[in-house]
C-alpha positions as CSV (number, residue, x, y, z in Angstrom):
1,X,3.6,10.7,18.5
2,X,4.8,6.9,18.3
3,X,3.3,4.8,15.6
4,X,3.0,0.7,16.0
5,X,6.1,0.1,14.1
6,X,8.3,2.0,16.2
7,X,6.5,0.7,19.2
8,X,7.3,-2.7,17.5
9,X,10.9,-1.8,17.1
10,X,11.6,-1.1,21.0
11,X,9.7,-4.1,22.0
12,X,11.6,-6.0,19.9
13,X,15.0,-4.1,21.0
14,X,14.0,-5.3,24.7
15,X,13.6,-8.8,24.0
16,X,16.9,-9.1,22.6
17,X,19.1,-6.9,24.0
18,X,17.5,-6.8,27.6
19,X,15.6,-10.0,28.3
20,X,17.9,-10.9,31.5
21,X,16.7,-7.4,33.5
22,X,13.6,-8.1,32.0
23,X,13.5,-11.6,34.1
24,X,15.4,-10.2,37.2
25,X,12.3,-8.2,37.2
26,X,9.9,-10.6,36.8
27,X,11.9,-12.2,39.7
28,X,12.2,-9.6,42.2
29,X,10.4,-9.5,45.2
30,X,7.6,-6.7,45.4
31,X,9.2,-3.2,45.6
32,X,8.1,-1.3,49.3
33,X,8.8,1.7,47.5
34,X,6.8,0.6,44.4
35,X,10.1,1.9,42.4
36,X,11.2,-0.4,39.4
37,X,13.6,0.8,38.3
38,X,15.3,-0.1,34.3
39,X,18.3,0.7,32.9
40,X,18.5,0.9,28.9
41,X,21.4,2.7,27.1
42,X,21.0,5.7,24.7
43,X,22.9,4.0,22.2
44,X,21.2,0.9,21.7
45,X,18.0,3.3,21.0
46,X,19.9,5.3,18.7
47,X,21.6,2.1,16.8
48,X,17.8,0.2,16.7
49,X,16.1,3.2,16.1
50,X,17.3,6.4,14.4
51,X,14.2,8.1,13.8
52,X,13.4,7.7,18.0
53,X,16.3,9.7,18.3
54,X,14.8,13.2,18.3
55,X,12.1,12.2,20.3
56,X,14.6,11.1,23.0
57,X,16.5,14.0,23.2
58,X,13.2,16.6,22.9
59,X,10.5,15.0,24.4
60,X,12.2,12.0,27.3
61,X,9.5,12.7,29.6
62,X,6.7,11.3,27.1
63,X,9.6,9.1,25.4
64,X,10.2,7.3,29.0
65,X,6.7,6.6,29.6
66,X,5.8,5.1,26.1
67,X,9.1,2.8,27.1
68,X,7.9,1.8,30.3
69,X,4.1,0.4,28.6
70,X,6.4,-1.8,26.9
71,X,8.9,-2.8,29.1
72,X,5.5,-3.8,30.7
73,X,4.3,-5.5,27.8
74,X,7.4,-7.5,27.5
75,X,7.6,-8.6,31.0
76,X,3.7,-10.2,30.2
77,X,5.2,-11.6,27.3
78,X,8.3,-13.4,28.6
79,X,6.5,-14.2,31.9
80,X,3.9,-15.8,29.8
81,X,5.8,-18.5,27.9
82,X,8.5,-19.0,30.9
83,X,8.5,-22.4,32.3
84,X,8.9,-20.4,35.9
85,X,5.4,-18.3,35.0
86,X,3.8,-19.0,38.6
87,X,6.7,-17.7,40.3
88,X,6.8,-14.7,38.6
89,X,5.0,-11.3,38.9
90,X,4.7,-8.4,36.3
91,X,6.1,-5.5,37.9
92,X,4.7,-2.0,37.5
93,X,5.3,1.3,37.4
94,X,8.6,0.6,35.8
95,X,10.7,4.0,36.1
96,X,12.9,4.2,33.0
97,X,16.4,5.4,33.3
98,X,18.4,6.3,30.0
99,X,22.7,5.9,30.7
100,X,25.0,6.8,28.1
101,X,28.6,4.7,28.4
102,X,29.6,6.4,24.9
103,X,30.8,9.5,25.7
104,X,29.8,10.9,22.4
105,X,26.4,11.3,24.2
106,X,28.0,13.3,27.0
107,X,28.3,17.1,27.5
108,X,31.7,18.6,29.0
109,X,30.1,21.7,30.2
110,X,27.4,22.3,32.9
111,X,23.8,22.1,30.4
112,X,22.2,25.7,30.6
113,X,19.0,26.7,29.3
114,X,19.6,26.5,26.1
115,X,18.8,22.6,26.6
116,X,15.8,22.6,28.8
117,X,13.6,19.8,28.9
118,X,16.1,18.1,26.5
119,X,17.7,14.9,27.4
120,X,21.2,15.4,28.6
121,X,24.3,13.3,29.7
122,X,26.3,15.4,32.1
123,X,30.1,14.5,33.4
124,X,30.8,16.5,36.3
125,X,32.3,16.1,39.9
126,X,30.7,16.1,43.3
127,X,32.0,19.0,45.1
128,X,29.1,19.1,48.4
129,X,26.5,17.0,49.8
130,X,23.7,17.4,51.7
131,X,22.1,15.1,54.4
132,X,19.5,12.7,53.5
133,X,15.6,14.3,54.5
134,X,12.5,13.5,53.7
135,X,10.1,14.9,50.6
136,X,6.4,14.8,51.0
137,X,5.2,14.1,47.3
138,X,1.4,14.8,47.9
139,X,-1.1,16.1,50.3
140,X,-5.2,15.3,50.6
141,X,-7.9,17.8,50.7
142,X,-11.3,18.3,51.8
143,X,-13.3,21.3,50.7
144,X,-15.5,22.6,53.5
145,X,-18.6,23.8,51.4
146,X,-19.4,20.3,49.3
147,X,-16.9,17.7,51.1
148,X,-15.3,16.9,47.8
149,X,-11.8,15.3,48.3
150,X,-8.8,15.6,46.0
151,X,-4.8,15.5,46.1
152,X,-2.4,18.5,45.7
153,X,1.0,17.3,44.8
154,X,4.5,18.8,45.0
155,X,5.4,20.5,41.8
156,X,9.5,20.7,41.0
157,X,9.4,24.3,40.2
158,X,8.5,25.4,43.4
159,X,11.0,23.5,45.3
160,X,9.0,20.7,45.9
161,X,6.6,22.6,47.8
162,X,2.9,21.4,48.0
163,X,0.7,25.0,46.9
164,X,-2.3,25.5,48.7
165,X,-5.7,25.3,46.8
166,X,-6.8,27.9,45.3
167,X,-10.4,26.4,44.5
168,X,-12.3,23.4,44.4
169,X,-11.5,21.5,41.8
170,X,-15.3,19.6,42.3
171,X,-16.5,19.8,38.5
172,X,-19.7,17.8,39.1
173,X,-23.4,19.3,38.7
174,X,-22.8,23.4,38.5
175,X,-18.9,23.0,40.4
176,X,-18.3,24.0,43.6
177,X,-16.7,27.7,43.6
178,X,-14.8,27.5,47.2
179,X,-11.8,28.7,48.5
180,X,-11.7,27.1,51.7
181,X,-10.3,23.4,52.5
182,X,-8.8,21.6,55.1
183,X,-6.4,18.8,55.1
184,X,-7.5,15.4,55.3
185,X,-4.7,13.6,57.4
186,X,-0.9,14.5,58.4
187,X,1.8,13.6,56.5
188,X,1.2,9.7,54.9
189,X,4.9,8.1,54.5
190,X,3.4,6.2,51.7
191,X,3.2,9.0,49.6
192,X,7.0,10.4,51.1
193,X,10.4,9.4,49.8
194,X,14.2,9.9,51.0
195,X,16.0,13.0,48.7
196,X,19.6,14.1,48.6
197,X,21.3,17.8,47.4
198,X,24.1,17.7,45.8
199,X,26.3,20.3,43.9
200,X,28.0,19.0,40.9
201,X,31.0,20.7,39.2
202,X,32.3,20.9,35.7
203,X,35.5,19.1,35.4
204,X,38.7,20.7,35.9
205,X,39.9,18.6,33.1
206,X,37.2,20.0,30.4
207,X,38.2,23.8,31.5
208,X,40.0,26.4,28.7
209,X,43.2,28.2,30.7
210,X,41.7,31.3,32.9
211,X,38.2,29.6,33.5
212,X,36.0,29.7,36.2
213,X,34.3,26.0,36.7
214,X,30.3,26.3,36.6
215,X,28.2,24.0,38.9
216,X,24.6,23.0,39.1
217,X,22.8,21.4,41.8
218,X,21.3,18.3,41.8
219,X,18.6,16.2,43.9
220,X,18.7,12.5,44.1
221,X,15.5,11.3,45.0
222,X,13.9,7.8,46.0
223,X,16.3,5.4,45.9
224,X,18.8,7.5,44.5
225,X,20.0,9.0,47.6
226,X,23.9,7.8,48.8
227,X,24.2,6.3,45.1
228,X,27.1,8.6,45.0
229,X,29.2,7.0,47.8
230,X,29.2,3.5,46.5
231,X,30.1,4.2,43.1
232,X,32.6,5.8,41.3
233,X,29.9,6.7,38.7
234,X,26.6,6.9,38.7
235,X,23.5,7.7,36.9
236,X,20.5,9.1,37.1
237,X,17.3,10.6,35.5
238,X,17.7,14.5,34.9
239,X,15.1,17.4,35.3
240,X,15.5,21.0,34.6
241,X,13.6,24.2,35.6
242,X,15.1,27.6,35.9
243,X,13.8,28.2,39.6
244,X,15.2,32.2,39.4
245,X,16.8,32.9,36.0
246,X,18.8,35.8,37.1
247,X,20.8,33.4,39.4
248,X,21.2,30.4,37.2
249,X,19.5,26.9,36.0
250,X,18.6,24.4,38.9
251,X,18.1,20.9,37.9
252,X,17.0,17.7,40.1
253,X,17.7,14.0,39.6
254,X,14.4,12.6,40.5
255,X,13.5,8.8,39.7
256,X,10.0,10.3,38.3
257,X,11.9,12.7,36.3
258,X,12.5,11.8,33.2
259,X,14.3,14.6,31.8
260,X,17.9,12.6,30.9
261,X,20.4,11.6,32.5
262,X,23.2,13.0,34.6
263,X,26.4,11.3,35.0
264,X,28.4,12.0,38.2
265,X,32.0,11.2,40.0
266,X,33.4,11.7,43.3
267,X,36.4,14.4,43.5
């Protein structure tokens, strides 16, 4: 969906407009997490490249990862012709996270469905928070008729849960057509990370007279969680699934999400 020129364009937009965080990168020790994350604004897509814009807003997932191959890219390229080269490391996976200062970009009301899987730039306030806990991302199995070991991971629209096999995934010579598996280890902490609820409230401010404020919850996940107590704003990357549509839209800040971006205040 994104042709060399436009890949061009962003690369160039990073060199110029982003080659300190691309060094501080470079610079930074190895992540224990194995999260990089990188900030870019909205706007200085938009402003570099117009015709990215409406693959931003429709598509960020697939947007976000194309920008992260480059931030990549660029990181080999300024690391290469740095006088510093042997004391710096390309980092990877870079986790992109798109902020919006102009509030042009910004939505007054909670997003509903009508904006699923669309990039969106939320202003709301904290009104609850949960506890910090622990999210297991992924899970090994072992199928008991041929041996064959694969990963299950957790998928967002079941609340995070980790399904059970159904079958064996084993494609090789004629398949293997079990039902039965076990699981390979307990939980691995390398593949577990810190998450947060929240639940995030249109501004009073942005009501008409008479209405009732709408909220949404929110999860801040990785090294998202307490962001919200140390700053007066913060940002984040937003998903959206409608878990139970009768009830409402659910949608999760998740640092492997790349969905939008959510802006959030304390009361």
């Amino acid at each position: 969906m994104f042709n060399l020129d436009q890949l061009d364009r962003l690369d160039e937009l990073l060199l110029r407009s982003y080659r300190d965080q691309i060094l501080n990168l470079l610079q930074s020790s190895e992540s224990p997490t194995d999260t990089y994350p990188f900030t870019i604004l909205a706007g200085d897509i938009v402003d570099s490249n117009p015709d990215l814009w409406p693959l931003l807003r429709n598509h960020p997932r697939m947007f976000c990862t194309a920008l992260s191959s480059v931030i990549i890219e660029s990181q080999r390229d300024i690391k290469h012709e740095h006088p510093l080269e042997d004391q710096m490391s390309v980092k990877s996976p870079v986790t992109v996270r798109v902020a919006a200062h102009n509030e042009n970009f910004h939505w007054t009301k909670v997003p509903g469905t009508e904006i699923m899987g669309q990039l969106c730039f939320f202003a709301g306030t904290v009104i609850r928070v949960g506890a910090v806990k622990m999210l297991e991302l992924q899970r090994e199995y072992a199928c008991n008729k041929c041996d064959h070991v694969f990963t299950a991971h957790a998928e967002f629209e079941l609340g995070y849960a980790i399904p059970k096999p159904t079958r064996c995934p084993n494609e090789v010579g004629d398949g293997c057509d079990s039902n039965k598996f076990k699981q390979v280890s307990e939980m691995d902490p390398r593949y577990c990370c810190d998450y947060q609820e929240l639940k995030v409230q249109q501004r009073m401010s942005t009501l008409e007279f008479g209405s009732i404020p709408k909220a949404v919850h929110v999860v801040l996940a990785v090294d998202l969680d307490d962001l919200w107590m140390i700053a007066e704003m913060i940002c984040g990357l937003l998903r959206g699934t409608c878990t139970d549509p009768p009830l409402g839209c659910s949608m999760s800040l998740l640092t492997h999400a790349r969905q939008g971006t959510m802006l959030l205040s304390q009361p």
